[in-house]
N, CA, C and O of each residue as an XYZ file, in Angstrom:
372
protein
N      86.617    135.104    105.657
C      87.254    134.943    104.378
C      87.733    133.502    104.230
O      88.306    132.876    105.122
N      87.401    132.974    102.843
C      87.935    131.217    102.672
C      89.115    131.416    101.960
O      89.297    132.278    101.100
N      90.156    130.321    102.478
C      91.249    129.678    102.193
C      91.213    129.836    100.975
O      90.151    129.738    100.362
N      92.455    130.134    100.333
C      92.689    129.718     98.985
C      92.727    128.512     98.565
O      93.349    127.741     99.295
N      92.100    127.924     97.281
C      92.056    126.518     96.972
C      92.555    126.315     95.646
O      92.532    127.046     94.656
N      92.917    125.405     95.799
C      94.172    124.768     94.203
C      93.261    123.493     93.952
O      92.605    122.803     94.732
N      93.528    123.408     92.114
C      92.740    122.022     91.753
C      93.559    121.385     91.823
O      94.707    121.764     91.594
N      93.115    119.710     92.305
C      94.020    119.055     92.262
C      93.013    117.436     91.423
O      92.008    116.741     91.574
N      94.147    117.608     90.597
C      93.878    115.988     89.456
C      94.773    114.683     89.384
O      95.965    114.398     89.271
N      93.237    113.882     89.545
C      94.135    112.739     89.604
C      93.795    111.554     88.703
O      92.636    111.644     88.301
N      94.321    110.667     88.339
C      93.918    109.268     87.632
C      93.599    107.920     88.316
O      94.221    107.297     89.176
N      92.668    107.709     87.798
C      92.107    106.308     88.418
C      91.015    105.823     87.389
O      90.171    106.590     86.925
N      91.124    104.154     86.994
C      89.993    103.396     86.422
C      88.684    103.937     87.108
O      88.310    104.161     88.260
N      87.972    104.076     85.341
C      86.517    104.373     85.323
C      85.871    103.574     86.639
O      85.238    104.174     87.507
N      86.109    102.195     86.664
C      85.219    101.117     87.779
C      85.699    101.856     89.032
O      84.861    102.443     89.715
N      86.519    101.862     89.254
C      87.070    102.108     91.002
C      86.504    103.702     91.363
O      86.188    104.134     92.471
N      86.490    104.323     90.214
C      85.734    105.559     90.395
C      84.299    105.416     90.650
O      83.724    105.883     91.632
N      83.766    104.756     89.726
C      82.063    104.461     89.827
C      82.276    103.534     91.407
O      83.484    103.442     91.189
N      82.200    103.191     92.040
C      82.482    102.024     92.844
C      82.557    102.744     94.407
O      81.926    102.471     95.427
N      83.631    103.806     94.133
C      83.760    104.696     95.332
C      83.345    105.695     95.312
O      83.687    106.484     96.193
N      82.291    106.148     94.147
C      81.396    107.244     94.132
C      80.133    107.176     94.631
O      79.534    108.070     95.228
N      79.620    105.710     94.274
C      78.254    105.055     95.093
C      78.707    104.708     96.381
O      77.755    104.996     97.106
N      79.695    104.214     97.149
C      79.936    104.239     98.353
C      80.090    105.478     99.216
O      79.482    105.662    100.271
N      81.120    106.456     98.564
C      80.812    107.822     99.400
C      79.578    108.548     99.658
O      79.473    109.168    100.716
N      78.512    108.539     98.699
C      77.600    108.723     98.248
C      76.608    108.260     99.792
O      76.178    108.888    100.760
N      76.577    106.963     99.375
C      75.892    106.271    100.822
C      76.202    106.551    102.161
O      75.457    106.132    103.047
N      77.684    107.517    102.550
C      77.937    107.638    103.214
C      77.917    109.303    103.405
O      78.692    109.761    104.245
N      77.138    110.143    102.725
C      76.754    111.392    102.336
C      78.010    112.180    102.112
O      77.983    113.352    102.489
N      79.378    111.609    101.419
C      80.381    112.274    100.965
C      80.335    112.378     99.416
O      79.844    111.584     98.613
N      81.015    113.638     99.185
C      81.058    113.264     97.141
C      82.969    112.766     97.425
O      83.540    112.748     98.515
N      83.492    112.466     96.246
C      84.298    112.146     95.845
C      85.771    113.783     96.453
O      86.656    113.777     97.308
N      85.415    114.606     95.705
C      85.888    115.854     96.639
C      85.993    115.782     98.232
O      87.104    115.870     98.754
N      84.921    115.633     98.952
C      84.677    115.543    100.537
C      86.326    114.104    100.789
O      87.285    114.019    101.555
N      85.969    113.568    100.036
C      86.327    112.338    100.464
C      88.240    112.594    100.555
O      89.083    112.595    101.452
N      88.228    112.748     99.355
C      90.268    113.533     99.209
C      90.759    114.759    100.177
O      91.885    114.910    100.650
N      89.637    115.573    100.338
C      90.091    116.414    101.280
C      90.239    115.622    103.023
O      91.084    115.667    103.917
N      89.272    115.125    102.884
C      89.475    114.406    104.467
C      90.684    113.492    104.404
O      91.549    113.753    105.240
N      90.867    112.717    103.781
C      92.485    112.261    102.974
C      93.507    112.452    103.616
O      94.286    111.852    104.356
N      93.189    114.284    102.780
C      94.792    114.818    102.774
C      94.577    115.897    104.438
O      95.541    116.482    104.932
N      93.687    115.930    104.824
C      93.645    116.648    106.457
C      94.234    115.769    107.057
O      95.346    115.950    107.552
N      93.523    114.545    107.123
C      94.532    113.431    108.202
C      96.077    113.241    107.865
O      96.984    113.037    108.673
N      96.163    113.360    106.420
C      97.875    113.427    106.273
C      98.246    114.959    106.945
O      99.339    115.285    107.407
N      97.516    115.456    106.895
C      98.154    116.966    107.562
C      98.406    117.014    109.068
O      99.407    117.441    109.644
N      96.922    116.314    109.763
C      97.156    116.180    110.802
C      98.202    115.435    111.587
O      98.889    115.835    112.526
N      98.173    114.404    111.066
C      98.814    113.034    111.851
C     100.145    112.855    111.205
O     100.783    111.895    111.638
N     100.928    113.837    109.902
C     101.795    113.660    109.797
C     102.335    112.137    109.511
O     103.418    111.663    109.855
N     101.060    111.378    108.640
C     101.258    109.746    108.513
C     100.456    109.711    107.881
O      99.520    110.505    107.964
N     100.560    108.458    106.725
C      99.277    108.234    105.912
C      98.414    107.467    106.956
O      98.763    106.737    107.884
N      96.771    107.981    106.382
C      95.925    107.299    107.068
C      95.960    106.341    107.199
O      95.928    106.141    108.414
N      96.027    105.211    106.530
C      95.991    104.008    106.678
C      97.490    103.066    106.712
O      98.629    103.431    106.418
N      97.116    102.058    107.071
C      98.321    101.289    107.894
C      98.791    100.388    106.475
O      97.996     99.704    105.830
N      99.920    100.511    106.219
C     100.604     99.645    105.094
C     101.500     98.965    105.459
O     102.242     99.485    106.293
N     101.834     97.471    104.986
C     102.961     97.004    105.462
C     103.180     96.109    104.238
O     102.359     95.866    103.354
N     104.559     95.620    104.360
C     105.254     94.852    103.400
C     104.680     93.604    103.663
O     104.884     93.097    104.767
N     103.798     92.859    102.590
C     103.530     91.586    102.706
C     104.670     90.363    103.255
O     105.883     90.304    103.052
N     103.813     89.479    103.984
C     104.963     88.341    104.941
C     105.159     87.484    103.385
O     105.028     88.037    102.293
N     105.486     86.075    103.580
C     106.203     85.293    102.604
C     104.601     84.726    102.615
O     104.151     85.081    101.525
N     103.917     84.259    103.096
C     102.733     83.683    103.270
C     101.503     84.570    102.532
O     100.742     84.040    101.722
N     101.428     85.709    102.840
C     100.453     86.539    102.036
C     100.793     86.775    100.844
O      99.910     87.005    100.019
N     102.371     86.774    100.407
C     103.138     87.323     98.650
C     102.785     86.217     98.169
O     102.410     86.420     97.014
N     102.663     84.616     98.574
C     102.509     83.463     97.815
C     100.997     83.377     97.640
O     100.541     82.748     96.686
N     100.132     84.034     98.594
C      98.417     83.702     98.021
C      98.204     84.827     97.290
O      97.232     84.706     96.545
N      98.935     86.220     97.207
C      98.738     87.111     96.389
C      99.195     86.494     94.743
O      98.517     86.864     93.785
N     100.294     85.614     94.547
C     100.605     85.133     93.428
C      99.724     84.547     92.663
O      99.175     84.723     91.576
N      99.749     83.342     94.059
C      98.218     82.112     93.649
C      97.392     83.153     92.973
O      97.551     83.138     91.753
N      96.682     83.917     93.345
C      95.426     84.967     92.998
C      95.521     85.035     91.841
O      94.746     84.433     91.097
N      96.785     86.010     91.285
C      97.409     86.833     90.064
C      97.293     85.549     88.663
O      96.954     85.636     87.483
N      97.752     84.440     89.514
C      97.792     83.470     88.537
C      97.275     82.992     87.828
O      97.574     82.643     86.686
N      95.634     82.822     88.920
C      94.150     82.213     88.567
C      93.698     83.127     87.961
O      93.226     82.954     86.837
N      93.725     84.146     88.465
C      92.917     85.330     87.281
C      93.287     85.332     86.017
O      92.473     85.557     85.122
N      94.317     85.129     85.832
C      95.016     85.398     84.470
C      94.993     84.201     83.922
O      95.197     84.298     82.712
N      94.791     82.815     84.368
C      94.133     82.072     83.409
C      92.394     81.430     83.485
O      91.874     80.383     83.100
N      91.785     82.894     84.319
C      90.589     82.948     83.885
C      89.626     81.566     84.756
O      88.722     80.819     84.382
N      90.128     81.678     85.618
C      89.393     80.498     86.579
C      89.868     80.369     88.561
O      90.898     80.590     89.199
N      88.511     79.915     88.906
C      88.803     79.839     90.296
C      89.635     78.374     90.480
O      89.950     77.420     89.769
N      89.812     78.865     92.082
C      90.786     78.055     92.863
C      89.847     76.228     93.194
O      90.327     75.095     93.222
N      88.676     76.627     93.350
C      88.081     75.577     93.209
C      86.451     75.641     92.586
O      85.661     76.474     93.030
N      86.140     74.858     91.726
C      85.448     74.282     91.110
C      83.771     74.492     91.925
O      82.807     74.932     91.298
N      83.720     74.173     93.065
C      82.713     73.800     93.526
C      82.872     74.733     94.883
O      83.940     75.117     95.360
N      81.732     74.964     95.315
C      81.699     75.624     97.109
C      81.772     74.623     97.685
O      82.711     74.861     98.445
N      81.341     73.266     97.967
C      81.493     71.790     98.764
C      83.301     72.013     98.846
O      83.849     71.950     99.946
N      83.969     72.227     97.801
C      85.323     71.892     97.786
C      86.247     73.146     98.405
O      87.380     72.912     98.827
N      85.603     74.668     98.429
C      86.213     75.318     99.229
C      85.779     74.979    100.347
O      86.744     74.503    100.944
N      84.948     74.946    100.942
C      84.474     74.877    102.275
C      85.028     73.693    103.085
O      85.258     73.683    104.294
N      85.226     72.542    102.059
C      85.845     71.185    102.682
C      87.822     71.731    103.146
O      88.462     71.511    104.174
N      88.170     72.371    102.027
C      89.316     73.024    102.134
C      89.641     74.058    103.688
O      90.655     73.974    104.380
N      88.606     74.870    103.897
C      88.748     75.175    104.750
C      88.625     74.893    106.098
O      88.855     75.714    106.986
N      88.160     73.397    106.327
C      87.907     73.152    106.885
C      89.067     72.490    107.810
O      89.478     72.726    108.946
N      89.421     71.510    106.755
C      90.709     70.928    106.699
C      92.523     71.731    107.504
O      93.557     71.398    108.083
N      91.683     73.087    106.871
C      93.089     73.917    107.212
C      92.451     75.077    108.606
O      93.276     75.871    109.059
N      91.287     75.087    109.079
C      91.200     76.151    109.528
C      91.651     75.174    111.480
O      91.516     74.039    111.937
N      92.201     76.541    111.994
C      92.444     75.972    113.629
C      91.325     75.576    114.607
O      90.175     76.011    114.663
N      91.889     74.716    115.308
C      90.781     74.742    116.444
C      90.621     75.619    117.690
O      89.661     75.454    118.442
C-alpha cells in the first residue's frame, strides 16, 4: 500500500523553471523527482541540503558591484584583453 500524498505548490520565474527542467531532464529527473529528493534529505539530515552562509564584506561588495552593472546595463569591462589583464594583475602566485 502507497503513502498518502499531498500537492504541494510553488512559485518560481518561467526561465528558472525552463532552465531546471532541461537540466533535471538530462539528468533523468522531472521537476517532481527533483523536490521530493529535496525534501527527503531535509527529512533525513534534519538540515537543508545545501550549505548557506552569510556573505563576508568582500563577497557583499562584488555582489553590489554586480547589482550595479546590471542595472545600468553594462559589463565590468569592455574588452576580454582587459579582464584577463585584470586578472592577472590581481590573481596569487
Amino acid at each position: 500500500m502507497s503513502a498518502q500524498t499531498s500537492m504541494l505548490h510553488i512559485r518560481v520565474d518561467d526561465d528558472t523553471k525552463e532552465q531546471a527542467t532541461v537540466a533535471l531532464s538530462a539528468m533523468g529527473l522531472t521537476m517532481s523527482d527533483a523536490v521530493r529528493l529535496f525534501l527527503r534529505r531535509v527529512v533525513i539530515d534534519q538540515a537543508f541540503p545545501l550549505e548557506l552562509k552569510v556573505p563576508n564584506a568582500e563577497t557583499l561588495a562584488a555582489m553590489q558591484e554586480s547589482r550595479a552593472l546590471m542595472a545600468k546595463g553594462r559589463a565590468r569591462f569592455a574588452k576580454a584583453d582587459e579582464l584577463f589583464a585584470d586578472l592577472e594583475k590581481n590573481s596569487k602566485p
